[in-house]
C-alpha positions in Angstrom: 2.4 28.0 -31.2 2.2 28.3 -27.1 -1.2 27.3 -25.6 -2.1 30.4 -23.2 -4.6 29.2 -20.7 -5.1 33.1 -20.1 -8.9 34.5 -20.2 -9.7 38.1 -21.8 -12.5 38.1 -18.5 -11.4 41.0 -16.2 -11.1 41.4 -12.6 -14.7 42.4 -11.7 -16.2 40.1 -14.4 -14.0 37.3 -12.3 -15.2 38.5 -9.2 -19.1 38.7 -10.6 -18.5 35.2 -11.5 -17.1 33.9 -8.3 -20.2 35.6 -6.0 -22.7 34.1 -8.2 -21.7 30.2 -7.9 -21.1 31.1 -4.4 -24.4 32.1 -3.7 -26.1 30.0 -6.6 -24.0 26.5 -5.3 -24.8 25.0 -1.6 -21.1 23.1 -2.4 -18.6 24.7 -4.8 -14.8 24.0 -5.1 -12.8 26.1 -7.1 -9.9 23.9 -8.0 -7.1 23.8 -10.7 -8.6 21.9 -13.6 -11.6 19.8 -12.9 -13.7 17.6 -11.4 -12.5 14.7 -13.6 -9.6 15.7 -14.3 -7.5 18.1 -11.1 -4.7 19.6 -12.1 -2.8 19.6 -8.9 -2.5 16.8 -5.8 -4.6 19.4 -3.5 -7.6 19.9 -6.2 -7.7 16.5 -6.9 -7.5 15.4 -2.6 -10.1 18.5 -2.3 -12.7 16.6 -4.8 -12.1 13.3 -3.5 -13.0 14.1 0.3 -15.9 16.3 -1.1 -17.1 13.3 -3.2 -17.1 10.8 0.0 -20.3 12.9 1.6 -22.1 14.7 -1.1 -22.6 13.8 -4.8 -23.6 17.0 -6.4 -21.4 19.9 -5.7 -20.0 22.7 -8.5 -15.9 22.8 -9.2 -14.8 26.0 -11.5 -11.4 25.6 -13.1 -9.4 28.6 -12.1 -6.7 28.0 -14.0 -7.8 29.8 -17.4 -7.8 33.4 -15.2 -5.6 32.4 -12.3 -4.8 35.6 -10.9 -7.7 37.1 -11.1 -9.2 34.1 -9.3 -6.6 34.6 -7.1 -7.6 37.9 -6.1 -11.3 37.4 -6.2 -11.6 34.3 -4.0 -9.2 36.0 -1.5 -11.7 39.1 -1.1 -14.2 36.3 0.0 -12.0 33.9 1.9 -9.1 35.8 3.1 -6.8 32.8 1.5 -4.3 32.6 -1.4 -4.2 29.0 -2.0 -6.0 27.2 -4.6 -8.0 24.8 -4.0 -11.1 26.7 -2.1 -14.3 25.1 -0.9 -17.6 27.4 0.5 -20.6 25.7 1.5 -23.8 27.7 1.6 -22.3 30.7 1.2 -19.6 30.2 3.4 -15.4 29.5 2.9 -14.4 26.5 4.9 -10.9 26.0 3.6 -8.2 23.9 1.3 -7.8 20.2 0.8 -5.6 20.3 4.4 -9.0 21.5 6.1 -11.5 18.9 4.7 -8.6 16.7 5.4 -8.7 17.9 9.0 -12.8 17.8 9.6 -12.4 14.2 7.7 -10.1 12.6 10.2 -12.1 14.3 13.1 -15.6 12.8 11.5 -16.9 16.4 11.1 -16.6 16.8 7.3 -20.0 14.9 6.1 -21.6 17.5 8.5 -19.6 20.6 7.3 -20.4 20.1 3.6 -24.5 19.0 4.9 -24.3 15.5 3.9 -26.1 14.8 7.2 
C-alpha cells in the first residue's frame, strides 16, 4: 500500500481556502510540510527568516493538494514556486526574497515586526 498525499478538495475549494488565510492571517507561508517539520531546504529557510522577526504567523502544508495549490497561489501571486509568503494581504516572495530583504535589514519591517 502507496501513501498518496493527494486531497479529494477541488480547485475552487483550494482556492476558497487559500483567500481566506490570506485575508484571515497578517503573516502566512504556505510551505511544503510544516512549520516544524519543512519538507524542502526553501520552506524550511522561508520559516526560519520568518521566525527571526515575528513569532505568530500561519504556514499551510501544500503538499497534500499540490497542484491545485499551485494554481491557486499563482492567481494571487503571479509565482510557481513553493514556498510563498503574503503579509497583510499582500505576496512578498520565496525564501530567495526574505533572504534578500534580510541581508539588506528590510525584512523585520516587511513582515511588521517593527
Amino acid at each position: 500500500m502507496t501513501f498518496s498525499p493527494e486531497t479529494d478538495a477541488d480547485s475552487e475549494e483550494i482556492e476558497a481556502r487559500v483567500e481566506n488565510t490570506i485575508a484571515d492571517n497578517d503573516v502566512v507561508l504556505f510551505m511544503k510540510g510544516n512549520r516544524l517539520m519543512p519538507q524542502c531546504g526553501y520552506s524550511k529557510r522561508a520559516v526560519e527568516l520568518i521566525s527571526q522577526h515575528v513569532e505568530e504567523f500561519e504556514t499551510v502544508d501544500v503538499l497534500p493538494a499540490l497542484p491545485q495549490y499551485r494554481e491557486a497561489l499563482e492567481s494571487h501571486s503571479g509565482w510557481e514556486t513553493i514556498p510563498q509568503t503574503f503579509v497583510d494581504g499582500e505576496f512578498v516572495g520565496g525564501s530567495d526574497v526574505l533572504a534578500e530583504l534580510d541581508e539588506r535589514g528590510e525584512l523585520a519591517a516587511e513582515l511588521g515586526a517593527e
